[in-house]
N, C-alpha and C positions, 0 to 999 in steps of 0.2 A: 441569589444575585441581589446586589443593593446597590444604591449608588455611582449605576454607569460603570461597577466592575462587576467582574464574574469569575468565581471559585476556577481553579482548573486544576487539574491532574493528567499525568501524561505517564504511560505505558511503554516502554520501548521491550519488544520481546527478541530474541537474540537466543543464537544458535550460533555457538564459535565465530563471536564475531569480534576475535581479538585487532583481529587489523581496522577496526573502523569504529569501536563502543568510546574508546577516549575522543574520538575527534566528535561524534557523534554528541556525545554527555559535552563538550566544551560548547558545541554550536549551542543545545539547549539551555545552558546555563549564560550565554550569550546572548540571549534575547531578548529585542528591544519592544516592551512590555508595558500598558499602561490600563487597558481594559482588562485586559489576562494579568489574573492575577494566580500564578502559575505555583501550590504549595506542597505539591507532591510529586515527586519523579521517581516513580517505579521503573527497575530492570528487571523482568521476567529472562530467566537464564533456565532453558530447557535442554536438559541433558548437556550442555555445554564440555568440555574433554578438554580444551584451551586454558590460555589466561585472561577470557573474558569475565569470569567473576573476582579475580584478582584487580584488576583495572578499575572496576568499578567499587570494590572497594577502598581502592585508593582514593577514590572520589568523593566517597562516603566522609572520610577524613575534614573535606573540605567544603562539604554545604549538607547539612543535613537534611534537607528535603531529599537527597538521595537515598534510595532503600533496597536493598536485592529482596529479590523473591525466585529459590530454587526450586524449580526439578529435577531429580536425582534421574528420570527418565525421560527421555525425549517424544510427550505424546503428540505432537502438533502444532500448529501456531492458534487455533481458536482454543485449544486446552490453557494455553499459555495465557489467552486475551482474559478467557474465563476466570483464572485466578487474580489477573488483574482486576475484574471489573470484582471480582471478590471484595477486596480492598481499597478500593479508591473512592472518597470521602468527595470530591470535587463537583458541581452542578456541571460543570464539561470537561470532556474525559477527551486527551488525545491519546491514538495509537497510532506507535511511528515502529515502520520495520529496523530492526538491525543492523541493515544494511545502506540504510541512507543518512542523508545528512541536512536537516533544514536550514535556508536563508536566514537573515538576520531578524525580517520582519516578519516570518510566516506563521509563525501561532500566533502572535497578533492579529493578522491578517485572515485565519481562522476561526477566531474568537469574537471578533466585533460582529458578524451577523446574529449571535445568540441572543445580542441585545431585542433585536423582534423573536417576541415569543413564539412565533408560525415557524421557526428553523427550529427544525431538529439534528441535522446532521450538514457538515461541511469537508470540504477534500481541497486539496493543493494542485497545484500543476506539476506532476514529477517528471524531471530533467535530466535524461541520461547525461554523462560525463562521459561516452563514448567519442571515438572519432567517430566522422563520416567518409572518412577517402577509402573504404572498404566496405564490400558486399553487406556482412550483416553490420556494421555499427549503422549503414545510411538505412536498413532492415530496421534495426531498434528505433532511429528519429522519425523514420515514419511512423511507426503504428502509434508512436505515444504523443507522436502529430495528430496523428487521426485522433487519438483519445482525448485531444486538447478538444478537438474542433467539435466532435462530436456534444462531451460534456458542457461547452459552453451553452449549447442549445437546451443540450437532456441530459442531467449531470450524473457522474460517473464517476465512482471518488475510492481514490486507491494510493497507497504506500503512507502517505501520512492525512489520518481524516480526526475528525473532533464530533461530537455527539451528544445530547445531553443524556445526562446519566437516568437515563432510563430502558435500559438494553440490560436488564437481567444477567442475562448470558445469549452466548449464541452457540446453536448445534455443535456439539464437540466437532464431529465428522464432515465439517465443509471445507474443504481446500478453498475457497474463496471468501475472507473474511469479513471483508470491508462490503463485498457484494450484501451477504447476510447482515450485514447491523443496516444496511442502505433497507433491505425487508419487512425488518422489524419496526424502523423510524418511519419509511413510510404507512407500514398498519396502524402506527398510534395516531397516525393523521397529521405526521411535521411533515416540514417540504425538504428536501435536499436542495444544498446551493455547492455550488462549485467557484471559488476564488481563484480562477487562472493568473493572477500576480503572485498567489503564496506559494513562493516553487521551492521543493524538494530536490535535492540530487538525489541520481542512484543510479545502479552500474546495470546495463544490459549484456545478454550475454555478449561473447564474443567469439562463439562458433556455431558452426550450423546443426551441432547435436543439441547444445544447451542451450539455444533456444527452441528446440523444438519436443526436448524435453520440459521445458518452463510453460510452451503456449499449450501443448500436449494436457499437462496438467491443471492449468486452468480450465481449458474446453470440456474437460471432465466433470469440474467444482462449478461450471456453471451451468451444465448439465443436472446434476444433485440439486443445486439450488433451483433449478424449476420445478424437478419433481418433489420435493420433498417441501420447500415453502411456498411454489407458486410463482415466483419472480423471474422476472429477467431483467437483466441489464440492459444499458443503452446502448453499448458498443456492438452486440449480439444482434444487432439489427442490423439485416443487408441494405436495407434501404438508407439509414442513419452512418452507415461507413461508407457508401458506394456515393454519397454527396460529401462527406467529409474529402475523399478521393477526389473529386473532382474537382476542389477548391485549391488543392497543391500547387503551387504556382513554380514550382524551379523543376521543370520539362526537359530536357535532351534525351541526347540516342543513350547515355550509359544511365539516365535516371528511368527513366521507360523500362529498360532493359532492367536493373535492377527492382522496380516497382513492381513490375510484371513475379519477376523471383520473389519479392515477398509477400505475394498475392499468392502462387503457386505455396508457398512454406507454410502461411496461416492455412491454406486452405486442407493442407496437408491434416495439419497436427490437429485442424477440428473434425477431419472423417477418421483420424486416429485415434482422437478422446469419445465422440461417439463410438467406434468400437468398441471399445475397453469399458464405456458405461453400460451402454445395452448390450454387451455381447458376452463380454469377459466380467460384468459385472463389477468391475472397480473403481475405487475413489483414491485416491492415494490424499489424506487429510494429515498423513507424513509421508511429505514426498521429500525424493532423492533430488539434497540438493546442487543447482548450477551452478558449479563451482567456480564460473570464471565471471559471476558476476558480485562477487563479494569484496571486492577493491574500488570504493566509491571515488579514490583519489584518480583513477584511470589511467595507471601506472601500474 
């Protein structure tokens, strides 16, 4: 870093994500940038079966900071991270899922904390594109309500985070990615900050299987992740969700009544991923994806 700017590199890992890598690579290349100084944009394409490496090599065509990097196998998303933090040359490194799509200012707005040397790692606000005038989409604005509310206090950084490039690698085998670099930043002794302005879209599910397949799977990865590195997350705390809860201010007889449903659904999918970790033994670190949450445009 020199001069009130800072090196960047950004990771987008991507698993058939033909309907959303062009709009995705246009928002990036779209970015209104003055401390980020943004010289690298890897595509991590893992197993991919689509025309999502096709698209982006279209894209290669027109800014050469664009670069594919294939897997001919689909091993995971930290297999995928891994290979990026292989190659990325930048003092801050962003990883953005595949399936989202960053604001105009948001790696900006991720990048200027790195200017104090004490941050190590930074995360976005991600903003479903769901409706609300139905069961699960008012399901998905809450929890990532709660995850806003929570994180502002005790930060919690997920779908698009930035890091300084001192994260090795992380555990092939963690279904939860962002939780493990949050592990490793906090062992070297940086602080995590969380920027609730630099918002992310992205698509929650929009059935009641796929998301309970989706939280299923997380309550799993962050199961692994205590036992294996030690950590827990902020939102994993009853006490730090159960005051985010109570801070929700828009109350009636169908928001109660829906509230209550996705009280009962998380609580569900987290004595269902405790069983499958201590019982059945399982991590699913490639897990079966929810298919109806891969259209950020929400259409």
């Amino acid at each position: 870093m020199n001069s009130g700017t800072i090196d960047c590199s950004i990771g987008i890992m991507a698993y058939n994500e033909e309907a959303n890598i062009g709009r995705l690579l246009e928002a990036v290349l779209g970015q209104n940038l003055s401390v980020c100084r943004l010289g690298e944009i890897y595509v991590v394409s893992s197993g991919c079966t689509d025309r999502t490496e096709d698209i982006v090599r279209d894209f290669m065509k027109k800014d050469e900071r664009i670069r594919l990097l294939v897997q001919k196998e689909r091993k995971g998303k930290a297999s995928a991270i891994n290979l990026f933090l292989s190659h990325a040359r930048g003092d801050v490194l962003f990883v953005e899922s595949g399936d989202t799509v960053p604001e105009p200012d948001t790696l900006e707005k991720l990048a200027r904390p790195f200017l104090d040397d004490g941050v190590g790692m930074t995360g976005g606000r991600p903003v479903p594109v769901n409706g609300r005038d139905d069961f699960i989409g008012y399901a998905v604005h809450l929890l990532w309500n709660l995850h806003h509310r929570i994180a502002l206090r005790h930060p919690k950084l997920g779908e698009l985070v930035a890091f300084r490039n001192v994260v090795g690698e992380i555990p092939v085998n963690t279904a939860v990615d962002e939780a493990s670099m949050e592990a490793i930043v906090r062992e070297a002794g940086l602080r995590l900050e969380y920027v609730g302005d630099a918002r992310v879209l992205n698509k929650g599910p929009e059935n009641v299987g796929d998301f309970l397949k989706q939280r299923r799977r997380i309550a799993i990865g962050h199961l692994h992740l205590k036992n294996k590195q030690g950590y827990s997350v902020s939102t994993t705390s009853l006490k730090n969700t159960l005051a985010a809860l109570a801070a929700e201010t828009e109350w009636g007889v169908r928001t109660v009544a829906w509230t209550l449903g996705a009280v009962l659904l998380e609580a569900y999918a987290r004595a269902s991923g405790s069983f499958d970790f201590f019982i059945r033994k399982r991590n699913p670190f490639v897990w079966d994806i929810a298919e109806s949450t891969k259209n950020v445009s929400g259409s």
